[in-house]
C-alpha positions in Angstrom: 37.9 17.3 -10.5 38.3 13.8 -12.5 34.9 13.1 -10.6 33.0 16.1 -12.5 34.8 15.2 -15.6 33.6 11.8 -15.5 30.2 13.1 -14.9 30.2 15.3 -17.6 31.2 12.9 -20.1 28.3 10.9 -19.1 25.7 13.5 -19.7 27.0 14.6 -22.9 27.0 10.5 -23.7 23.1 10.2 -22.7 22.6 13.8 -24.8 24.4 11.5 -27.8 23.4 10.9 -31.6 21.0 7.9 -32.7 21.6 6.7 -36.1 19.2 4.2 -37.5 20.4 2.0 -39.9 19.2 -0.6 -42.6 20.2 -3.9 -44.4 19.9 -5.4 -47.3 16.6 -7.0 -46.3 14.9 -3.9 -44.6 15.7 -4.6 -41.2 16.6 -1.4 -39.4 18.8 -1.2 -36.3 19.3 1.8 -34.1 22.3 2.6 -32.2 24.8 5.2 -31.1 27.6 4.4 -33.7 27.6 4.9 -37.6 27.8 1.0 -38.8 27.7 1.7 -42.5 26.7 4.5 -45.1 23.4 3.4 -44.9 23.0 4.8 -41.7 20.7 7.9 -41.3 21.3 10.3 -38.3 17.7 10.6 -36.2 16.4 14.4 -35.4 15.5 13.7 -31.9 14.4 16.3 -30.0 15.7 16.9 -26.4 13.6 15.5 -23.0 11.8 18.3 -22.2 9.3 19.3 -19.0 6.9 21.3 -18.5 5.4 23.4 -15.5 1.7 22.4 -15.3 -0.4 24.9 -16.5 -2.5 26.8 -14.2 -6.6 26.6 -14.9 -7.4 29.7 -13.0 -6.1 33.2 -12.8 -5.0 33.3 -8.6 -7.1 35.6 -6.9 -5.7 38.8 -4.9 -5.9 38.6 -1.0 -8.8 41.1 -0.5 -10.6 39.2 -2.9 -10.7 36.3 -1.3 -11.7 37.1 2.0 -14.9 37.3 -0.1 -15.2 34.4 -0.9 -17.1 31.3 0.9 -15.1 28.8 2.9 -14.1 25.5 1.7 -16.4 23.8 3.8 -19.2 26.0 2.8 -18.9 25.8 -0.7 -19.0 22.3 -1.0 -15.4 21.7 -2.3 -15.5 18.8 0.2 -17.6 16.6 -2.0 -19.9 15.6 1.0 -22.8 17.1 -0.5 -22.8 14.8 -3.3 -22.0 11.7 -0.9 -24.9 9.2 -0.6 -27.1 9.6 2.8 -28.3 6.5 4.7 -31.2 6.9 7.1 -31.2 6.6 10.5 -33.1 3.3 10.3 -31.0 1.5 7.7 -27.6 2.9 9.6 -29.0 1.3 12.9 -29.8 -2.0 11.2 -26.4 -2.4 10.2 -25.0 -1.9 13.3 -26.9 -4.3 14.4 -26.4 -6.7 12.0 -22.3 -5.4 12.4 -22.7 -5.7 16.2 -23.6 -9.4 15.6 -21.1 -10.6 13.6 -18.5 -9.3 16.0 -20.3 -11.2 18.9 -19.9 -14.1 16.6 -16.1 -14.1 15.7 -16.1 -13.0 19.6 -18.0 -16.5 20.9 -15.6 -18.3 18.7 -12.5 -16.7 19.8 -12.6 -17.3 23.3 -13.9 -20.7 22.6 -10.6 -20.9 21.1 -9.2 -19.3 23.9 -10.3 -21.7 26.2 -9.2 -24.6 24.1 -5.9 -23.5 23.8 -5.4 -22.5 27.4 -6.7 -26.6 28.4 -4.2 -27.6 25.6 -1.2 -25.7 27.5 -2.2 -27.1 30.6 -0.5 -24.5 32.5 2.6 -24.1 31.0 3.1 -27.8 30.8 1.5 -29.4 28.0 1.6 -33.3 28.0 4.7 -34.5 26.0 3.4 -36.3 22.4 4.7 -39.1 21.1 7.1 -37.4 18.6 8.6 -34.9 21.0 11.1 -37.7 22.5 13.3 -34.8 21.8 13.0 -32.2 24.1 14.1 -29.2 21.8 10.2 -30.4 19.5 8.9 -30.5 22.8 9.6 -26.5 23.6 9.3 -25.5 20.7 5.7 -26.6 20.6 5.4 -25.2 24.2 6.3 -21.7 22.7 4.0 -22.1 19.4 1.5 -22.5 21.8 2.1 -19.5 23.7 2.4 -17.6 20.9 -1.0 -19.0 19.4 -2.5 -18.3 23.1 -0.9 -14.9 23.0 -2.7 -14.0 19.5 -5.7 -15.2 20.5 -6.1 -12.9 23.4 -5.5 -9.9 21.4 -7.8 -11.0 19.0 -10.1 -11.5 22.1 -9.0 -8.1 23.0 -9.7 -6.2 20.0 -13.0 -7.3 19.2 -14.4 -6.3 22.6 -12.8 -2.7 22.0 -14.8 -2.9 18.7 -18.1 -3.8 20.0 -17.7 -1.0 22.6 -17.3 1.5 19.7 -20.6 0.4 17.6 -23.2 3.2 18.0 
């Protein structure tokens, strides 16, 4: 009960009165409380919404089994979407095809690096890892760097396999 009190009197608080009010030197202040008898009450109009408007009258059942599908008509938009040629479509697949063999060559040339670099699981010790907390914790980096690289591997195979 105190609850919907409470939440009442806030409502009726944001639903308050604005006064604007001036000083000597023509500055003007708004706020909720009357400072002075120069203050003037503002006529503020209440926040108010709207439906949005409908632009067409709706149209009765039996009406529109008449009418075209959406598809048909053209609602879709695809009539007014540029077409490319079969000849300029196949040059860039080609030209997309190579780029992907590309990025391909040079991720598994990565690949390979990375997997001489691991050595198996057991990459050479470097001169800072005396420490052999640095030392698996590059061991794991690695991994993970192997790991990504595969998938990258991975996923650009699985792309050139879907090129036209």
């Amino acid at each position: 009960m105190a609850l919907a009190a409470a939440l009442l009197g806030a409502a009726s608080q944001a639903q308050g009165q604005l006064y604007v009010c001036s000083d000597g030197q023509g500055h003007k202040t708004y706020t909720d409380k009357r400072e002075n008898a120069a203050c003037k009450l503002l006529d503020l109009p209440g926040a108010m919404t709207e439906p949005p408007r409908r632009s067409a009258q709706p149209v009765a059942p039996a009406a529109r089994a008449s009418l075209p599908p959406a598809s048909a008509a053209g609602v879709t938009g695809a009539a007014n979407f540029p077409r490319v040629d079969g000849f300029e479509q196949r040059a860039r697949d080609l030209d997309r095809r190579q780029i992907l063999q590309d990025e391909l060559r040079s991720e598994e040339r990565k690949l390979a690096a990375q997997r001489q670099e691991l050595n198996e699981g057991q990459p050479e010790r470097q001169g800072n890892e005396r420490n052999y907390a640095k030392y698996q914790e590059r061991v794991a980096q690695l991994k993970d760097n192997l790991g990504r690289t595969q998938q990258n591997v991975e996923a650009l195979k699985r792309e050139i396999a879907n090129i036209r």
